[in-house]
C-alpha positions as CSV (number, residue, x, y, z in Angstrom):
1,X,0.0,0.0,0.0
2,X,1.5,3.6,-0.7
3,X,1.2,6.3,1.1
4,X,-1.7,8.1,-0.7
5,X,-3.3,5.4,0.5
6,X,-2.9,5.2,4.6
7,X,-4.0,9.0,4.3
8,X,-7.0,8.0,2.4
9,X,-8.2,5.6,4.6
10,X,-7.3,7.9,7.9
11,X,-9.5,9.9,6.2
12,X,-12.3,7.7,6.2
13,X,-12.0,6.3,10.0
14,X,-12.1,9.7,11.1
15,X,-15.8,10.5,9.5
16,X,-17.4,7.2,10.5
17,X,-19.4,8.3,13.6
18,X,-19.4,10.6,16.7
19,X,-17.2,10.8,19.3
20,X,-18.2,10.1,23.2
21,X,-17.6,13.8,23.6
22,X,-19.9,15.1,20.8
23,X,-22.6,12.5,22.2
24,X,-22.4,14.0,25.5
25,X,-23.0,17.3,24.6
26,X,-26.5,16.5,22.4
27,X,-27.8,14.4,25.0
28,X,-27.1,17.5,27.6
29,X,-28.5,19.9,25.2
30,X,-32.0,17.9,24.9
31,X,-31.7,17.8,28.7
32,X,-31.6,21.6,29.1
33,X,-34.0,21.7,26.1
34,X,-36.5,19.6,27.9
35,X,-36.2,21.5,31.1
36,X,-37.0,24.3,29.6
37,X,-40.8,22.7,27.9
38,X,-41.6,21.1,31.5
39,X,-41.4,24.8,33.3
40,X,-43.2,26.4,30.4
41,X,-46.1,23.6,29.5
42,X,-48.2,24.2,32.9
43,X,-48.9,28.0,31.8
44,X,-49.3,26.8,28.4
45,X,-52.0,23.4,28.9
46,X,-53.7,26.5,31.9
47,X,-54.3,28.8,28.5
48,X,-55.4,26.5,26.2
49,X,-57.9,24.5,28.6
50,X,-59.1,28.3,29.9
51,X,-59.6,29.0,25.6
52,X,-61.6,25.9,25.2
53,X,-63.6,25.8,28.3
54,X,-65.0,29.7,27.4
55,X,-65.4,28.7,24.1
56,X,-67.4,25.9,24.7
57,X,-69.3,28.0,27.2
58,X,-70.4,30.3,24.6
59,X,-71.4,27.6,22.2
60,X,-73.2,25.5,24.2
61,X,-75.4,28.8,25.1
62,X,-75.4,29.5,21.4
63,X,-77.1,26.6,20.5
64,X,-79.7,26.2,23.2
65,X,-81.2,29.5,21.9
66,X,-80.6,28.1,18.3
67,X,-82.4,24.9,19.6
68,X,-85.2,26.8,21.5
69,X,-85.9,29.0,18.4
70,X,-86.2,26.1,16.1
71,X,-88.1,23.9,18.5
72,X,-90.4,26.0,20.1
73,X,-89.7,25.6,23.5
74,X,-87.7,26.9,26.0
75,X,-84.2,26.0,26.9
76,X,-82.1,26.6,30.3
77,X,-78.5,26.9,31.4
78,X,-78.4,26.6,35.4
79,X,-74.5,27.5,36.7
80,X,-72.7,25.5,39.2
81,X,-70.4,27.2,40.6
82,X,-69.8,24.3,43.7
83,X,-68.7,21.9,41.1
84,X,-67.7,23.7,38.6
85,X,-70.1,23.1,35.9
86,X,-73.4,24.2,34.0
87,X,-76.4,22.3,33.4
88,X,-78.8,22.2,29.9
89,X,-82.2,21.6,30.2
90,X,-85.4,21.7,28.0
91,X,-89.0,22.0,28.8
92,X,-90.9,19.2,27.6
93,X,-94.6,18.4,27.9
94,X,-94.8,14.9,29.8
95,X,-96.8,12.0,28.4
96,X,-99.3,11.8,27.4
97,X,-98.9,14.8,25.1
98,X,-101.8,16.9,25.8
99,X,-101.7,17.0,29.4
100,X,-100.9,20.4,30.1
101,X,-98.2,19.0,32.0
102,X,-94.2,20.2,31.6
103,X,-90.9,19.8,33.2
104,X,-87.2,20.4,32.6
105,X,-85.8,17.3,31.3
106,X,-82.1,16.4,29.3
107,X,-82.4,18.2,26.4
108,X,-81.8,15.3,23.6
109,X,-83.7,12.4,25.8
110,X,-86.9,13.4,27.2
111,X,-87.3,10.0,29.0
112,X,-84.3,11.2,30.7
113,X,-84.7,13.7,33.6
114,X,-81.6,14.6,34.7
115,X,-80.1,17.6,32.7
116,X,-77.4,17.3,30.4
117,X,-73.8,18.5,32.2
118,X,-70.9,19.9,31.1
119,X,-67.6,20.9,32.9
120,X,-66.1,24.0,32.8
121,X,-62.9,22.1,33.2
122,X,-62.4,20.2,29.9
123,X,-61.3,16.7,30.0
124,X,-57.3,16.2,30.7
125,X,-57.7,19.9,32.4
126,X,-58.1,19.1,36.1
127,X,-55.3,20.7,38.1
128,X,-55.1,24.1,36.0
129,X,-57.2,26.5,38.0
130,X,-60.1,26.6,35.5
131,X,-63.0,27.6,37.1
132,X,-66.0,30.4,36.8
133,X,-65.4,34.0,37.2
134,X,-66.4,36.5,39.9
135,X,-69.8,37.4,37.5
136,X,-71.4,33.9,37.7
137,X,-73.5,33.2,40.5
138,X,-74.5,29.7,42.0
139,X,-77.7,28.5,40.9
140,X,-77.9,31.4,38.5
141,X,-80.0,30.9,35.6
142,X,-80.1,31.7,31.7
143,X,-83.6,30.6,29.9
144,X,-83.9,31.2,26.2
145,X,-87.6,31.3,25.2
146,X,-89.1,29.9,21.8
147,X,-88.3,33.7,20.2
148,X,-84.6,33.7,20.9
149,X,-84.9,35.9,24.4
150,X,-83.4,35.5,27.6
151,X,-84.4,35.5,30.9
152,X,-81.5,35.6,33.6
153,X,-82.6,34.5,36.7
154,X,-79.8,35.0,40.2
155,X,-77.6,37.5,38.6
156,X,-77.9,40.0,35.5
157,X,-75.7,38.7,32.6
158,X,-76.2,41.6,30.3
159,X,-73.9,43.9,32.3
160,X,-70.1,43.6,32.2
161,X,-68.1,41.2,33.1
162,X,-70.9,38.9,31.8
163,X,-70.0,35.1,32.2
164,X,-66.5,34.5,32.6
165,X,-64.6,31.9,33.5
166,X,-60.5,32.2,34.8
167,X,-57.6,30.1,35.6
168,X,-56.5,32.9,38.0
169,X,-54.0,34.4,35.6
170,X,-56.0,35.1,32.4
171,X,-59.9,35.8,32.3
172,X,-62.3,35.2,29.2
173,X,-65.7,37.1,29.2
174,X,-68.6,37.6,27.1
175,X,-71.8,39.1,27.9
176,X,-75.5,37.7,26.8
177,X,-77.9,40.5,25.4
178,X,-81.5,39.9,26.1
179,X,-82.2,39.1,22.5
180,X,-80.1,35.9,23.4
181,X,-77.0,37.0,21.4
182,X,-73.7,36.1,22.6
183,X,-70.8,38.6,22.4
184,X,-67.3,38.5,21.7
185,X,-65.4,37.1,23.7
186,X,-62.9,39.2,25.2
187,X,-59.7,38.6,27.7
188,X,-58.1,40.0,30.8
């Protein structure tokens, strides 16, 4: 072998992998880089459950009204603030139709009577501080009649704040006229 080739193939061995060194220093990098994710994640999941849970808020009262208008009957939201969650209800004539007589039942199964719930906290959010703002009351009430209109019943939901809901750091509101429409949400 001449010596053009030992230099070729010094060459070669030297470009064949990583040294310890090099490995060391990308597996303490991704350390320090996944550090930094786990202190900023909390805030983070806390911001995007607090988006989804007002969101959902607003929609859910969006399409009772919707419902109430194109059903003919009325639809309720009642708050609770103790555990954290609203309840949807309709009112439905019991059998046999004709009676005269009508109750709040679940709003898709009239067999049903217990109200349809939803958590403010959505699912995988436990633990981030979501929970109703200042401006709802326990047991407060938000009835949309077969026209689209609201009654509020425990607190008055036109005024500002309106419904909001917090995770202590961030607020989302939006108010409910009496026409039933739903505002904007806006954030403090």
């Amino acid at each position: 072998m001449n010596l053009r080739g030992i230099k070729k193939c010094r060459h070669l061995l030297s470009e064949k992998g990583f040294t310890l060194v090099e490995l060391m220093i990308v597996v303490a990098l991704l350390a320090i880089l996944g550090g930094i994710a786990n202190l900023l994640m909390p805030p983070m999941l806390s911001n995007y459950y607090l988006t989804a849970a007002i969101k959902q808020l607003s929609l859910d009262l969006m399409v009772c009204r919707e419902r109430a208008i194109s059903e003919g009957t009325q639809f309720r939201v009642t708050f609770d603030v103790a555990n954290n969650c609203y309840h949807i209800d309709r009112w439905t004539e019991t059998a046999p139709p004709g009676s005269g007589i009508w109750t709040w039942t679940n709003p898709d199964n009239a067999v049903d009577p217990n109200p349809l719930t939803v958590s403010v906290v959505p699912s995988g959010g436990q633990g981030y501080g979501i929970q109703f703002g200042a401006s709802v009351v326990d047991g407060s009430v938000i009835e949309f009649a077969p026209r689209g209109i609201t009654t509020f019943t425990g607190a008055n939901y036109s005024n500002a704040p309106g419904i909001s809901i917090t995770n202590g750091s961030k607020t989302g509101s939006f108010t409910v006229s009496f026409t039933g429409k739903i505002g904007a949400i806006t954030w403090s």
